[in-house]
Structure formats: C-alpha cells, structure tokens
C-alpha positions as protocol buffer text, in pm:
chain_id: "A"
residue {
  index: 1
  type: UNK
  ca { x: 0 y: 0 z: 0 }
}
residue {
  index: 2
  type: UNK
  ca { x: 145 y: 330 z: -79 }
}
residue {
  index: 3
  type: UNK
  ca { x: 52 y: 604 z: 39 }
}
residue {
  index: 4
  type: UNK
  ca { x: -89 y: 878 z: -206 }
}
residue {
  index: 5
  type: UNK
  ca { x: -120 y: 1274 z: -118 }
}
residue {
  index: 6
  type: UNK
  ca { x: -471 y: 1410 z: -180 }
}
residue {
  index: 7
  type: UNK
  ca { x: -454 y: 1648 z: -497 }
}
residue {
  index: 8
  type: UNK
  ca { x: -526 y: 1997 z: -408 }
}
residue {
  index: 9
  type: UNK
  ca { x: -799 y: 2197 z: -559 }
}
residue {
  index: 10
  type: UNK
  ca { x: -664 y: 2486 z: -779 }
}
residue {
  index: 11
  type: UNK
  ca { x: -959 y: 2663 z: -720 }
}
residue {
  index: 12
  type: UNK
  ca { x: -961 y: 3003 z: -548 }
}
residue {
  index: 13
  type: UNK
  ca { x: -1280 y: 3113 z: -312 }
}
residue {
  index: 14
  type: UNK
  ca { x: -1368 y: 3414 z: -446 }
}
residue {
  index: 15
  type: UNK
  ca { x: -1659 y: 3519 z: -175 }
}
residue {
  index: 16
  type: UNK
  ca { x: -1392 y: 3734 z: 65 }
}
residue {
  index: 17
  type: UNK
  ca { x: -1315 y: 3883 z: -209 }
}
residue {
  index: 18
  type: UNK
  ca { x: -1633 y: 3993 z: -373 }
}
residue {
  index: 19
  type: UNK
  ca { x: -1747 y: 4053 z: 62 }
}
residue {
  index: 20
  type: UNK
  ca { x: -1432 y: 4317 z: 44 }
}
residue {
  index: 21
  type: UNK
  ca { x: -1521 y: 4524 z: -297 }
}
residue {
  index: 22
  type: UNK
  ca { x: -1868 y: 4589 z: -185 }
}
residue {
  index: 23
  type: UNK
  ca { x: -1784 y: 4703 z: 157 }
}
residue {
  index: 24
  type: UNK
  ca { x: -1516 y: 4956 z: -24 }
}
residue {
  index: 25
  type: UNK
  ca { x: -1805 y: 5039 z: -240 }
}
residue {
  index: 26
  type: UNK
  ca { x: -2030 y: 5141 z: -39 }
}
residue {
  index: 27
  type: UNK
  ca { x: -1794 y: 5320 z: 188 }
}
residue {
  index: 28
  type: UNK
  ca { x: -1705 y: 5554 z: -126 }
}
residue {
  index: 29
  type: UNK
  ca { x: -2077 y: 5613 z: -169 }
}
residue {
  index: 30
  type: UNK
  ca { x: -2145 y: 5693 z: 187 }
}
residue {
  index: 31
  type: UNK
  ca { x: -1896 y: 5936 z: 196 }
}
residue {
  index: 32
  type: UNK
  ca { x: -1911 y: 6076 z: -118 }
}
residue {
  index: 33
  type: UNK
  ca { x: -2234 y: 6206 z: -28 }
}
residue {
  index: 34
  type: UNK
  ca { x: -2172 y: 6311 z: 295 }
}
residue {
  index: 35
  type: UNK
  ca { x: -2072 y: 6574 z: 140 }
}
residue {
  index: 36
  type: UNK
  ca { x: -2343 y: 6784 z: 56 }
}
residue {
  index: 37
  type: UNK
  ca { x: -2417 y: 7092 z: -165 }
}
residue {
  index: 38
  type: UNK
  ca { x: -2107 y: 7235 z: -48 }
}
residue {
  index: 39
  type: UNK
  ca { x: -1930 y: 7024 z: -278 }
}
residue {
  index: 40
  type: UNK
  ca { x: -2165 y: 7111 z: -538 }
}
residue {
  index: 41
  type: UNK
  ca { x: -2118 y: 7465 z: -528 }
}
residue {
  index: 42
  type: UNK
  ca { x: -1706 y: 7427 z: -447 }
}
residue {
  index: 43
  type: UNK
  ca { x: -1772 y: 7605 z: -121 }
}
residue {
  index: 44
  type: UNK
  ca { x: -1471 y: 7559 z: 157 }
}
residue {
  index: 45
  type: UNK
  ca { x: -1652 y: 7760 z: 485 }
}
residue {
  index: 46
  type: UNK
  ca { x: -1452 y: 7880 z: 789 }
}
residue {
  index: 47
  type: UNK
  ca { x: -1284 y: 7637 z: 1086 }
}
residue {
  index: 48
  type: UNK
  ca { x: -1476 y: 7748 z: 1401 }
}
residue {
  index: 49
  type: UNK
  ca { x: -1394 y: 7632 z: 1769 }
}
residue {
  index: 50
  type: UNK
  ca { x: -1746 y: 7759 z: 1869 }
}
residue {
  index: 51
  type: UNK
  ca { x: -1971 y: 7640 z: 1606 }
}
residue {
  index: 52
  type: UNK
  ca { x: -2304 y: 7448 z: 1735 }
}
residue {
  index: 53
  type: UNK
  ca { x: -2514 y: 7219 z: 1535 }
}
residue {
  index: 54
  type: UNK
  ca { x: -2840 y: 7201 z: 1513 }
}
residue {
  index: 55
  type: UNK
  ca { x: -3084 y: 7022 z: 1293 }
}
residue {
  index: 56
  type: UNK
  ca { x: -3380 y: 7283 z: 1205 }
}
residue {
  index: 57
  type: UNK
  ca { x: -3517 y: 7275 z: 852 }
}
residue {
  index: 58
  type: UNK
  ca { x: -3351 y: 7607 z: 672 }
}
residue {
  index: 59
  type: UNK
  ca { x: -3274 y: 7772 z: 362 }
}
residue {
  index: 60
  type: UNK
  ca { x: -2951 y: 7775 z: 202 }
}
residue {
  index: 61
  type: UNK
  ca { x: -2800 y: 7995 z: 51 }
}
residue {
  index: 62
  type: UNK
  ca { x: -2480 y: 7967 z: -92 }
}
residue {
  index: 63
  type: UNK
  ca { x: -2202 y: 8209 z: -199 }
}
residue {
  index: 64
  type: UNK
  ca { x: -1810 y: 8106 z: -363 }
}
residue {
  index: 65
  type: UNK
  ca { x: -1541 y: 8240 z: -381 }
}
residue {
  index: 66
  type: UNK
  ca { x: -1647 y: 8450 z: -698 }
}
residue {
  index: 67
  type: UNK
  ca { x: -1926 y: 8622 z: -528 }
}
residue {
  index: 68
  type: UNK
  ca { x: -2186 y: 8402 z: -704 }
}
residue {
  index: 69
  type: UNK
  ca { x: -2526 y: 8331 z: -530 }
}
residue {
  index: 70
  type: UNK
  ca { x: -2702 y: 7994 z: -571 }
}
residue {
  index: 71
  type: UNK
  ca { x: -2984 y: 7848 z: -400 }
}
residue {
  index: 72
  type: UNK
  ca { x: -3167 y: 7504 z: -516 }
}
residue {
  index: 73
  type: UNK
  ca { x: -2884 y: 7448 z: -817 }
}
residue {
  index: 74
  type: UNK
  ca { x: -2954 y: 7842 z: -952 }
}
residue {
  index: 75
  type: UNK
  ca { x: -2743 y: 8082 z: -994 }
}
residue {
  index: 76
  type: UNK
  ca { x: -2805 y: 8408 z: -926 }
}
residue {
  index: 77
  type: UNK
  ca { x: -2580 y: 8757 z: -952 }
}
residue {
  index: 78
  type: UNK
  ca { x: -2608 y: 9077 z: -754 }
}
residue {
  index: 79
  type: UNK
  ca { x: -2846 y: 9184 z: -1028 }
}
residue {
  index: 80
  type: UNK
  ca { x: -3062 y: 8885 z: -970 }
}
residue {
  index: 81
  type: UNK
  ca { x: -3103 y: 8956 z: -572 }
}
residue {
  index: 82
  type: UNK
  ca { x: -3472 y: 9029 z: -647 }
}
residue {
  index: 83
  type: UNK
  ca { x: -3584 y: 8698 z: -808 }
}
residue {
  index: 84
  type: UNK
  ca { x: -3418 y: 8512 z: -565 }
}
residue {
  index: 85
  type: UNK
  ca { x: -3599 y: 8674 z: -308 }
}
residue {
  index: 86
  type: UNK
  ca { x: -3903 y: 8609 z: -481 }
}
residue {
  index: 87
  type: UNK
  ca { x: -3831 y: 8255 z: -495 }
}
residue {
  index: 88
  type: UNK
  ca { x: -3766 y: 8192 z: -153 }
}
residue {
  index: 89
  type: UNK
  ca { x: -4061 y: 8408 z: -55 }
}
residue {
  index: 90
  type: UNK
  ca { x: -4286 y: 8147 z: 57 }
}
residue {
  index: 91
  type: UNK
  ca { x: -4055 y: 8046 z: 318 }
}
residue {
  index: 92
  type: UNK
  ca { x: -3980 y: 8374 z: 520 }
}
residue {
  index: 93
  type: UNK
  ca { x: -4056 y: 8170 z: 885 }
}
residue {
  index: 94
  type: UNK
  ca { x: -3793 y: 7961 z: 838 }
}
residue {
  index: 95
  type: UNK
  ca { x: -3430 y: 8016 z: 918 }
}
residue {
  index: 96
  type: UNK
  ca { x: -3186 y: 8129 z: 656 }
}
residue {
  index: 97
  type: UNK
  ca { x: -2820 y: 7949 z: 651 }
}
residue {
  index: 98
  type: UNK
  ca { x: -2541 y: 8162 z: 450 }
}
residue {
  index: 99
  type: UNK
  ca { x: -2273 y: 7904 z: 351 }
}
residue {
  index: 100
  type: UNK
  ca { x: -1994 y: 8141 z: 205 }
}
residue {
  index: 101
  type: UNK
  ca { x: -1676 y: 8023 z: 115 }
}
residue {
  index: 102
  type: UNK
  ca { x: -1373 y: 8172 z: 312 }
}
residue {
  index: 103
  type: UNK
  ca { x: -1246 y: 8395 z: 32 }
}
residue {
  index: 104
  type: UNK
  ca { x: -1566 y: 8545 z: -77 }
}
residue {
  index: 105
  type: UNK
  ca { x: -1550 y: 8913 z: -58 }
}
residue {
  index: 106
  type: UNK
  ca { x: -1709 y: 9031 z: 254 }
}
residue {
  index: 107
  type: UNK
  ca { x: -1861 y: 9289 z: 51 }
}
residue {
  index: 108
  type: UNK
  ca { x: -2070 y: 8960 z: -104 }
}
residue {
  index: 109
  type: UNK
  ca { x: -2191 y: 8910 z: 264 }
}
residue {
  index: 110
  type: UNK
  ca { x: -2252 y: 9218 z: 430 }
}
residue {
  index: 111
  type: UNK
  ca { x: -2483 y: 9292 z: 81 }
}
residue {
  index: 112
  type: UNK
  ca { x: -2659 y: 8966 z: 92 }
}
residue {
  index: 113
  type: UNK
  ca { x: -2756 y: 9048 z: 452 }
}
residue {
  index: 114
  type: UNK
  ca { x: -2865 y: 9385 z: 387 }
}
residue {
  index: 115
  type: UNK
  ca { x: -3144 y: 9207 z: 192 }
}
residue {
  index: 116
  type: UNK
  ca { x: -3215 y: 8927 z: 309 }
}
residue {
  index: 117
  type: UNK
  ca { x: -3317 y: 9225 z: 633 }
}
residue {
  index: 118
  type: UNK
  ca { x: -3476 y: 9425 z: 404 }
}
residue {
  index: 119
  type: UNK
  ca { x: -3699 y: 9119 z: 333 }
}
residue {
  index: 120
  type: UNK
  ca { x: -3808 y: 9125 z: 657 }
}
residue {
  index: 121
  type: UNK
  ca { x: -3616 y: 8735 z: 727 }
}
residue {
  index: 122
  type: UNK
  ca { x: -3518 y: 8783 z: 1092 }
}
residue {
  index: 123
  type: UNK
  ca { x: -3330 y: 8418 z: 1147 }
}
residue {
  index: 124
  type: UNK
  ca { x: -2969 y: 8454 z: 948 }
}
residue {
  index: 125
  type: UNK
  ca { x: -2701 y: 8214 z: 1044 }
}
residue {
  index: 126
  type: UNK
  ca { x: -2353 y: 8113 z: 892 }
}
residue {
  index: 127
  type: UNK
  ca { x: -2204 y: 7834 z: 786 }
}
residue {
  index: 128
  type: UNK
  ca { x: -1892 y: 7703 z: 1004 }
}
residue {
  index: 129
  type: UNK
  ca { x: -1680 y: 7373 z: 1013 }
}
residue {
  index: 130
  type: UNK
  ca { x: -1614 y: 7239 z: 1370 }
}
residue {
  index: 131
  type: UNK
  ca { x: -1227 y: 7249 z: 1418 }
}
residue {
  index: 132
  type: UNK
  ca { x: -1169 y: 6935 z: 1584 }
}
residue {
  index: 133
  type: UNK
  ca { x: -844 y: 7002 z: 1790 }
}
C-alpha cells in the first residue's frame, strides 16, 4: 500500500473577495455624499472652535469664492437679488443658513444680509466647520 497525497484543488474562493469590494463600495458612496451641496457649489466655509449644530429645517444659501449666489442648483448675480428673493418668498418663517466660502469678498456678505433684512427674514445664520483640535 502506498501512500498517495490528496490532490489539491486549484480553485480560489472568491466570496472574501467579492465581501471586500462591496464594503469599499459602499464606503465611497457613503462618503461621497456626505458631502453635501457644499461640494456642489465648491464652497470651503470657515474652521470654528465655537460652532453648534443644530438640525432645524432652513434655507440655504450659498455664496463662492467668486461672489456668485445659488440656492436650489440656480445661480443668481447681484443683479438677480430680487428673483431670488421672490423665490424663496414662501418660506420667510424659516431660518436662513449663508454658507460662504472663506475667500468670498465680505462685501458679497454684508450685501446679501442687507437684503435678506430688508426682506423682513429675521433668522440669518452662517455656515462654520467644527475644528476638531
């Protein structure tokens, strides 16, 4: 009787594998969106130390670095200040969140808030990341 090795199986399990790329996939995808419109608009707001969070449903209003305006994906100039006023009217109760980016001209701001209290909106707030030290 002589004694005979069992052949190994050239095969490769594949399921780690596959378990692996979809946990990397949907890590990218969480993340990615995490993001939010500031990415959209290339907006990089202010560190802050003092920032507070708080989850109230606002409207956004977002201004880069060239002194654009957008709100819902539109973009509005200086010029424009009106009809975006008109189409945010409906909402004057709620809050209003300015997300500017840090090298917009503060000309940009103090002008956007001059309106926005000319409007009669009485709830302005800014836009800060928390600096995590």
């Amino acid at each position: 009787m002589s004694y005979q090795p069992k052949k190994k199986s050239s095969t490769l399990n594949l399921a780690p594998m596959i378990d692996i790329v979809f946990l990397l996939l949907i890590f990218f995808l969480v993340s990615s969106t995490l993001q939010g419109e500031e990415a959209l608009y290339n907006i990089t707001v202010p560190d802050s130390s003092i920032g507070e969070t708080k989850n109230v449903e606002m409207i956004n209003i977002f201004l880069d670095k060239d002194n654009q305006i957008y709100y819902k994906e539109k973009q509005y100039s200086r010029d424009e200040i009106e009809t975006l006023l008109v189409d945010i009217s409906a909402a004057k109760d709620k809050k209003l969140k300015i997300y500017a980016d840090k090298q917009t001209n503060f000309e940009s701001i103090v002008f956007l808030i001059e309106r926005f209290k000319d409007a009669n909106y009485q709830n302005i707030s800014f836009a800060l990341r928390e600096n995590n030290k």
